[in-house]
MIRO-258790 format. One record per residue (C-alpha): residue in three letters; x, y, z. Coordinates in pm, whole numbers, plus 50000, padded with zeros to 5 digits. Each point is the difference from the previous one (the first is absolute). Layout:
! MIRO-258790
AlaXYZ/...
***
This chain:
! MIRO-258790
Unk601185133803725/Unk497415021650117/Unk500565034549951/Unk498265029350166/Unk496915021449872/Unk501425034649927/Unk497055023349996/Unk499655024449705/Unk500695036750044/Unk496845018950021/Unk499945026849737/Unk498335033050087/Unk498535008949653/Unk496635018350114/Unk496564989949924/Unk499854995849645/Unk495974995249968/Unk497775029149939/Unk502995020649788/Unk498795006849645/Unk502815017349765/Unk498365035750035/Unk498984992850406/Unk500804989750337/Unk498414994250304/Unk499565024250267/Unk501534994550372/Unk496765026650164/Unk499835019550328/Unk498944970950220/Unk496745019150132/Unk499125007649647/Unk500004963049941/Unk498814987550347/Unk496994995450079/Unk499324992649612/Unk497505021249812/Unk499774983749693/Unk500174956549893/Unk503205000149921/Unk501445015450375/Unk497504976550180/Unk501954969849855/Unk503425015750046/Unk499325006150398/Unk499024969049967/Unk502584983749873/Unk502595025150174/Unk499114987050296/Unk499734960149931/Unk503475003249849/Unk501695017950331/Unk498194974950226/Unk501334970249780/Unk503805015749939/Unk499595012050461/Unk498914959150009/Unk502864988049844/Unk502854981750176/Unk502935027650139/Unk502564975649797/Unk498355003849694/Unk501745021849713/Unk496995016549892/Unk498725005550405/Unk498765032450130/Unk502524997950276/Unk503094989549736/Unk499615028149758/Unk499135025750298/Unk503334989050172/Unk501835006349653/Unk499875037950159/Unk501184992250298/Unk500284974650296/Unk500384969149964/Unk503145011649793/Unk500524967549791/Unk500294997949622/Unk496945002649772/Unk499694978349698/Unk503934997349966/Unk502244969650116/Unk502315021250173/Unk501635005550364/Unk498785032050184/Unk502735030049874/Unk498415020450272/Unk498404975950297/Unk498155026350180/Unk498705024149697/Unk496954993149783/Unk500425009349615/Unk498325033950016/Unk501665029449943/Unk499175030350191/Unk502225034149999/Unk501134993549659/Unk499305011249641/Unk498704964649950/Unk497235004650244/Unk496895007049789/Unk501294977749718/Unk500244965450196/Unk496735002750150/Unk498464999849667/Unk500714967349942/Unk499034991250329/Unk497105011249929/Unk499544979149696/Unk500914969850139/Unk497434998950332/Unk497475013549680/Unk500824972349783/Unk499654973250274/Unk496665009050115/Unk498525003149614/Unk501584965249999/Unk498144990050262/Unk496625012949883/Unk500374982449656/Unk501224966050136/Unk498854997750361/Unk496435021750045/Unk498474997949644/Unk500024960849946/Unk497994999250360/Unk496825018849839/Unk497284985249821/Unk501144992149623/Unk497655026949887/Unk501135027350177/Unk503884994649961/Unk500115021049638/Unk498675037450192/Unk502254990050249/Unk503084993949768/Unk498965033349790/Unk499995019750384/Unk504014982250061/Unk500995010949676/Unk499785036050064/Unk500674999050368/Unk503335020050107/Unk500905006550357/Unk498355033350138/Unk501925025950181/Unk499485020350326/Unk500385034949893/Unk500535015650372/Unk500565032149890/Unk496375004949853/Unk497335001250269/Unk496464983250004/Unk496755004450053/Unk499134975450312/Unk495934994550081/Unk499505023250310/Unk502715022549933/Unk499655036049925/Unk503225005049819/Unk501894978249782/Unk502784985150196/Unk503324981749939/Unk499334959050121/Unk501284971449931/Unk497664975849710/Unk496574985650057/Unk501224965049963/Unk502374999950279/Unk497235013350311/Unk498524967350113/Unk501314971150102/Unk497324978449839/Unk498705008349599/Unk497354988249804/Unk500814979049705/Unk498424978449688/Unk499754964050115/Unk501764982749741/Unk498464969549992/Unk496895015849854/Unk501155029849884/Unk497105023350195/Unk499774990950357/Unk501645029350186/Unk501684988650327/Unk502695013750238/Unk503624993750034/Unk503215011950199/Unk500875032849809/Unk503494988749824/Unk500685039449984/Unk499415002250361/Unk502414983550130/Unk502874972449869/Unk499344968550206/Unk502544971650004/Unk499004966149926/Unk498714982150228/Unk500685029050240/Unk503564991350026/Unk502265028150132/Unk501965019849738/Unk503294989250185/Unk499564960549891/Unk500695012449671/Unk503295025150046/Unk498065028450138/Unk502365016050301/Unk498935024150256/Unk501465036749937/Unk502605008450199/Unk502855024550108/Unk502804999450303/Unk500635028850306/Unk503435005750070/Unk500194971950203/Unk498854973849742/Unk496314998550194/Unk497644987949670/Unk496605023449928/Unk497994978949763/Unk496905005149843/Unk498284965049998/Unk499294990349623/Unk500644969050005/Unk496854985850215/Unk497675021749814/Unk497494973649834/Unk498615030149765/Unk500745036649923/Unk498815029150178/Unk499555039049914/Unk500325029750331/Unk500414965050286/Unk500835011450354/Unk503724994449974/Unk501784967950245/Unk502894991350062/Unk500854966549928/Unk499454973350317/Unk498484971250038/Unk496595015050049/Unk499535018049692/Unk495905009149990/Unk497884981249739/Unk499345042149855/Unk503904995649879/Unk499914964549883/Unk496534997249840/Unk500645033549832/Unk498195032250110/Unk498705025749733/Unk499165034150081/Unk499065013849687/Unk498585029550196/Unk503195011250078/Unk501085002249697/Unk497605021849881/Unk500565020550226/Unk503535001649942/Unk499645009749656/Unk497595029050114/Unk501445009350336/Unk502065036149868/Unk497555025550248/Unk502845025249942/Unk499135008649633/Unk496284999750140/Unk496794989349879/Unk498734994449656/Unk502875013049792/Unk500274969949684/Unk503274980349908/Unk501765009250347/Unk503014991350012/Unk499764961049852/Unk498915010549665/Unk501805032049959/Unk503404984150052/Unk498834971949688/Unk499305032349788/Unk503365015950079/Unk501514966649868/Unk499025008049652/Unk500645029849976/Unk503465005049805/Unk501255035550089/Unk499564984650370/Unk502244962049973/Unk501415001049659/Unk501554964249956/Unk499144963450080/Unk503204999750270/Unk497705027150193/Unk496584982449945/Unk501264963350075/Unk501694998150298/Unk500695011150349/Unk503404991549917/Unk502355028450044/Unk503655002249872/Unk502735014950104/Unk502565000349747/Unk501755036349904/Unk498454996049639/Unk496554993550128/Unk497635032950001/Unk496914985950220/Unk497765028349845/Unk498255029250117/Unk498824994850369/Unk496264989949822/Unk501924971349875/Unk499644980650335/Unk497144991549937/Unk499154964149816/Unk497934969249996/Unk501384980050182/Unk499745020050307/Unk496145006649928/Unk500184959549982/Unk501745002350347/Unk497405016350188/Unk497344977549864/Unk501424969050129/Unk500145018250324/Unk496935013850038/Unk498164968349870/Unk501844975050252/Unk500695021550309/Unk502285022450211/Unk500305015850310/Unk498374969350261/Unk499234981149678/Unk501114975649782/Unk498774982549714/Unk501764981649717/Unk499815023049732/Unk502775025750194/Unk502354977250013/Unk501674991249593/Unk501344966050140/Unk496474987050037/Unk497635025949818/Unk498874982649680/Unk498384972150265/Unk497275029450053/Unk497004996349687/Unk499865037549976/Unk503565002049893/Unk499694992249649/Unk497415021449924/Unk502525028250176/Unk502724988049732/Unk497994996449734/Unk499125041550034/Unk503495002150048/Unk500744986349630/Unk497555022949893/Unk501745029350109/Unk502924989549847/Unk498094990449679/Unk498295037750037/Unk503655009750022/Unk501184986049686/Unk496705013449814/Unk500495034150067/Unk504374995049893/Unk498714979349724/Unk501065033649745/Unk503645002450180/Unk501064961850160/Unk503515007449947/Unk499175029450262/Unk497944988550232/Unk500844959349971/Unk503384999850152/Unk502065032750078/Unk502924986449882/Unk500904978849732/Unk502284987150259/Unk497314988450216/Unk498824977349738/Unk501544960650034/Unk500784986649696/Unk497494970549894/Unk498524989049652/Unk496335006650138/Unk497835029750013/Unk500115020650247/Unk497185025249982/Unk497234978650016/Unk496265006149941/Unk497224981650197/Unk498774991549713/Unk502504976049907/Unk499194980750270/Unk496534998549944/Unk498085025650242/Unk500045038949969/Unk497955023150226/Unk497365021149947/Unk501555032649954/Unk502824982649780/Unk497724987449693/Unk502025017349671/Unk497524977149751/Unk497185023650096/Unk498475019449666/Unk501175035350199/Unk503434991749965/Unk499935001749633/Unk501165028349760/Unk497785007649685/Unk501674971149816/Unk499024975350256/Unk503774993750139/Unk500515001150387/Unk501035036450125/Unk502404999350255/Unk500025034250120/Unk495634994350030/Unk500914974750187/Unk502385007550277/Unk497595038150012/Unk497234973450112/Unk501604982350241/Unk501085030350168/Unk496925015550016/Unk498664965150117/Unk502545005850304/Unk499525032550069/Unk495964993949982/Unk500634967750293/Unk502755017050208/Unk500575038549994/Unk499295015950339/Unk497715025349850/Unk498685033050193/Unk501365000450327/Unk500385022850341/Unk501635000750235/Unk500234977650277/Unk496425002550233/Unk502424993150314/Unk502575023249930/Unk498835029650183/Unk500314977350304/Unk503534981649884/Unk502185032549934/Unk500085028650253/Unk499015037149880/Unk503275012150120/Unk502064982049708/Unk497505005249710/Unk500495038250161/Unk496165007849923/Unk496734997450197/Unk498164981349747/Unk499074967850045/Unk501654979649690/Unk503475013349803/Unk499424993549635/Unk501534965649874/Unk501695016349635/Unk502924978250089/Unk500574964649891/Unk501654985250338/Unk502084962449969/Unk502074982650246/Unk502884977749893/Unk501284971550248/Unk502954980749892/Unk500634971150246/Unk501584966950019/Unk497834968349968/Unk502404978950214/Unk500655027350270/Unk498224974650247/Unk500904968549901/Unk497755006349671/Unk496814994150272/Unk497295026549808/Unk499825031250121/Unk497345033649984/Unk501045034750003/Unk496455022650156/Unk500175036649886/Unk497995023050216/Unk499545033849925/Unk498085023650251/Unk500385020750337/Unk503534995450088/Unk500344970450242/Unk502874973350075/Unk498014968349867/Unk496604998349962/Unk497834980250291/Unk497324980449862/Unk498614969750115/Unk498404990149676/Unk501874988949669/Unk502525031649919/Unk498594998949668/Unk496995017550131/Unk501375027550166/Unk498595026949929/Unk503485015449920/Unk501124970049819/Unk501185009549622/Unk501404970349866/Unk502884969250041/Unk502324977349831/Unk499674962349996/Unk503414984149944/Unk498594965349894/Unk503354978950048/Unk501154966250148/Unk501374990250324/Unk503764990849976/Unk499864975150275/Unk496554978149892/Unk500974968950172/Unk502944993350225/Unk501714983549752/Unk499655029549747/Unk503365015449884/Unk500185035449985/Unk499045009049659/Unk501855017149752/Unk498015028149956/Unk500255011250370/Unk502625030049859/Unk497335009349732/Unk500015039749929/Unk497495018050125/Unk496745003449808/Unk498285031149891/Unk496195001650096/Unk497715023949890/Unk497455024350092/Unk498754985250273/Unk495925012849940/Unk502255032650149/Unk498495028949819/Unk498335025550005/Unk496874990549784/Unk501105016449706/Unk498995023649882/Unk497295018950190/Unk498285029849840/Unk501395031950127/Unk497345018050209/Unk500235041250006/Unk499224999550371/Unk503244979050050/Unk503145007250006/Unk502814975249853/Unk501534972650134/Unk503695016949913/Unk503464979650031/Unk500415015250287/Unk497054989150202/Unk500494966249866/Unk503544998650127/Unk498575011350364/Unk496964975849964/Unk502224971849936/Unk503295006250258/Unk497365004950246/Unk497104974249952/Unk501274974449779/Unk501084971350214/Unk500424957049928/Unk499624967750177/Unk501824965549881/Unk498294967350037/Unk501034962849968/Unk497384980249861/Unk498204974450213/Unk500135025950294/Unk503694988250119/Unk501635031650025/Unk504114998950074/Unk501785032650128/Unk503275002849776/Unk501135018750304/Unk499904975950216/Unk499294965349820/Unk497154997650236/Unk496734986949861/Unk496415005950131/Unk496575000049885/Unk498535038649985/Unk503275019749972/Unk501415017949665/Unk503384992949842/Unk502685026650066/Unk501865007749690/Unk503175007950108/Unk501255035849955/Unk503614986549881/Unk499334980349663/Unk496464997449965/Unk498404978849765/Unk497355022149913/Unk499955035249774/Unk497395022650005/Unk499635031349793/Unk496955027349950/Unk499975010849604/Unk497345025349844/Unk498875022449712/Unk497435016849879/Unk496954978349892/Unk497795003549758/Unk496214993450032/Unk499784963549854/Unk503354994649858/Unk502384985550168/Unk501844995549713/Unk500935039049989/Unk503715007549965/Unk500525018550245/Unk502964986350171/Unk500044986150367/Unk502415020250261/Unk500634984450326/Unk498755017450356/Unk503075011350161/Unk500034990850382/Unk496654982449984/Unk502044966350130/Unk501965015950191/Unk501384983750341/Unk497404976949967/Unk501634961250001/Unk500324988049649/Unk499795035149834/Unk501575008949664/Unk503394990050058/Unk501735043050003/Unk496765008250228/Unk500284976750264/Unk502765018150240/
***
């Protein structure tokens, strides 16, 4: 009787070489590491890059494939590495808009780490020469998968200022690598972390990839054609699907440039002001007086129950909806698309794992600042805490990486008596974060002379002095439109219906920020059921990049921005534009869908909340207690105001 061959689980332990019992291994800021500056970062590019190639190269059926454990997020929605039906047949394992968020990814993260160091040990070493395998081997053993800090800018050849951009490694299609067959010859290859390319240039949808769709009123299908993409792409022209897709969409087009750009593109706050608004909202996660509990800092999640006290309005705010507007700004919005905006097929893009991987580390910053209070800042609730024999706050370390701002076996952690000091220790790593991420000195805005009209600052001069700390709060619903993704555009400036601008809106000059709602289509194939989580509550989002940059020096020459000039400012000039994703736009007044038209949110029942909160900031502390008051009227009448100010 012949019986079948039942394939072992896969356990995701973490890379065990390199950890000593005082030491781990460092996951590094990729451009740090990238191009190498010393032996040891040579052979890890090196071998980075082999290893991607090899696990890109491998068969899409394969357990241990690029494409199998990126479509563990997402589409193809099949089980991973269990024998088991499909509980949900059109939803990946990933959890977004839940407390769980930052804590699956990590092992996510471990896994696609573990494979590749896997792959450099048993696939790329044994091809060099016998007497070069040992530096290799030494180079694995410390290797750790970098991270794409976004939220600290670089210095870029040719550029004046430092800039925000994506890494080094992922700009050319084509990168220059150790030939391992002698182990010096330096030749050129396909960039793996340019693009994903299927094997054998197949098209995604041979192996469970659908196209992205959603239904009109009358059933008509809009679909967004992943399935005969051969590769990924980052800012592509959108399509819709037909037969005559171009070969930009199904070769995969990368417009890094765009990107860039993207990150940058905030002309309201003006020119050279540092850590505006990217890295100032990082800093403001970390700061305790501002989100005071790991509920707050998780999740976009928002409940409603009676007993449930969301938190001062600062509480919006959190990391997953910083996370949000990376995935859209790094695959594409407005007449763009690109895989990384879309979570049922963005861990097929490269440059998503590094994105995830600086995701753990804010969450491992997170628990190194709480590490003198976890009961506090852990869970908010003992409640909230599911009952399991395991460990539930835990450190990097233990699964063999730290980073390098989270290193507590360093000599300056130690009291007199040579045992670690804790309170050293989480001092250090705040002033680490404070030193990468605090907005610093700034003014005011350069533009906003031209953007707010003399007659509501009530003064001649040409800029009102910022002393207030301005947020906007959205609350919305991610499956208002069939859970197609969505952007909110905040514009702020000489009072006008809707801004006209034929370039990207982010540009405008008026343009102050926007919310990415980063969910899944309902309807994904035509076979899809409606999913369960189509009545989800709304979500809180946070500060949208939507304030004033806090705090601005007062000037004796001007005269304060008082509550009551921001309340005109804002009734007046503060206006916002929703957009599907993949530039398909649908009316919800009339179920009508075009390309180049807004979405109406409907004045009865709207699925979006927005609200105007301020106080009093203080220069460089946005952790100041003063306590946020909301801007009577400044929604008022507008579609989608706060819910008492919309009549």
């Amino acid at each position: 009787m012949n019986l079948p061959i039942i394939s072992p689980v896969y356990p995701v332990t973490g890379i065990k070489a390199g950890v000593t019992d005082a030491t781990v291994p460092l996951r590094l800021e990729v451009d740090t590491w990238y191009p190498g500056q010393t032996a040891e970062h040579l052979f890890q590019n090196n071998l980075f890059i082999w290893a991607l190639r090899f696990l890109q190269e491998r068969d899409p059926d394969h357990k241990l494939s690029f494409f199998q454990i990126a479509g563990i997020h997402g589409m193809p929605y099949q089980p991973w590495d269990e024998d088991t039906d499909a509980i949900t047949a059109n939803e990946g394992y990933c959890t977004h808009d839940s407390l769980l968020f930052p804590s699956w990814h990590r092992p996510y993260m471990l896994l696609y780490e573990q494979v590749l160091y896997e792959i450099m040990i048993k696939q790329v070493i044994p091809q060099l020469p016998a007497d070069k395998q040992q530096e290799w081997k030494d180079a694995a053993a410390t290797w750790r998968l970098p991270y794409w800090d976004w939220a600290q800018k670089k210095t870029r050849e040719g550029q004046d200022q430092p800039l925000y951009d994506v890494p080094l490694i992922t700009k050319q299609p084509r990168i220059g690598v150790i030939d391992l067959k002698d182990g010096v010859t330096v030749f050129y290859i396909d960039n793996p972390m340019y693009k994903f390319t299927m094997p054998d240039n197949e098209r995604m949808g041979c192996f469970g990839i659908n196209d992205i769709q959603d239904t009109d009123s009358k059933n008509n299908i809009m679909t967004i054609p992943f399935s005969k993409a051969q590769a990924t792409s980052r800012w592509a022209t959108y399509e819709p699907e037909s037969d005559t897709v171009s070969t930009q969409w199904t070769e995969g087009t990368v417009r890094n440039s765009l990107i860039t750009s993207t990150l940058n593109a905030h002309p309201w706050y003006g020119k050279n002001i540092d850590n505006v608004p990217l890295a100032e909202m990082v800093y403001r996660l970390y700061v305790h007086d501002y989100i005071s509990s790991y509920t707050q800092f998780a999740t976009t999640k928002f409940r409603t129950s009676p007993d449930y006290d969301p938190g001062s309005p600062a509480a919006y705010l959190n990391l997953e909806y910083v996370h949000n507007n990376i995935h859209n700004w790094t695959g594409g919005f407005d007449k763009y698309i690109g895989h990384m905006a879309e979570p049922a097929v963005a861990a097929y893009d490269p440059i998503f794992w590094m994105h995830h991987a600086n995701v753990d580390r804010q969450f491992a910053l997170w628990q190194g600042i709480s590490l003198l209070d976890p009961a506090k800042n852990w869970f908010q609730s003992p409640d909230e805490q599911l009952q399991d024999d395991g460990n539930w706050y835990i450190a990097t370390g233990d699964l063999g990486y730290a980073y390098p701002e989270l290193q507590p076996w360093l000599d300056k952690y130690k009291d007199a008596h040579g045992n670690f000091d804790a309170t050293l220790y989480v001092a250090d790593v705040k002033a680490q974060i404070k030193a990468l991420y605090s907005p610093g000195e700034l003014g005011a805005p350069t533009e906003i002379s031209s953007s707010i009209p003399r007659s509501l600052s009530g003064t001649t001069v040409a800029q009102p002095n910022f002393n207030k700390d301005i947020i906007i709060n959205v609350t919305y619903n991610r499956f208002a439109l069939n859970g197609i993704p969505y952007t909110l555009y905040f514009f702020l400036g000489t009072p006008f219906p809707s801004p006209s601008h034929s370039d990207p809106l982010q540009t405008h000059p008026q343009h102050i920020g926007f919310v990415y709602t980063f969910s899944n289509p309902i309807y994904r194939n035509r076979a899809a059921p409606v999913a369960a989580t189509a009545a989800a509550k709304p979500s809180p989002i946070p500060n949208p990049a939507l304030k004033s940059p806090s705090p601005a020096r007062s000037s004796p020459a001007t005269p304060p921005f008082t509550t009551a000039i921001c309340r005109r400012v804002f009734m007046r000039c503060l206006v916002w534009r929703l957009i599907l994703s993949g530039s398909i736009w649908r009316s919800i007044c009339t179920g009508r869908f075009a390309l180049g038209n807004d979405i109406d949110i409907p004045v009865e029942n709207p699925f979006v909340e927005v609200a105007v909160y301020h106080r009093n900031a203080k220069f460089d502390d946005v952790g100041n207690t003063a306590q946020y008051q909301r801007v009577e009227r400044a929604t008022r009448s507008k579609p989608g105001g706060w819910r008492s100010e919309t009549a």
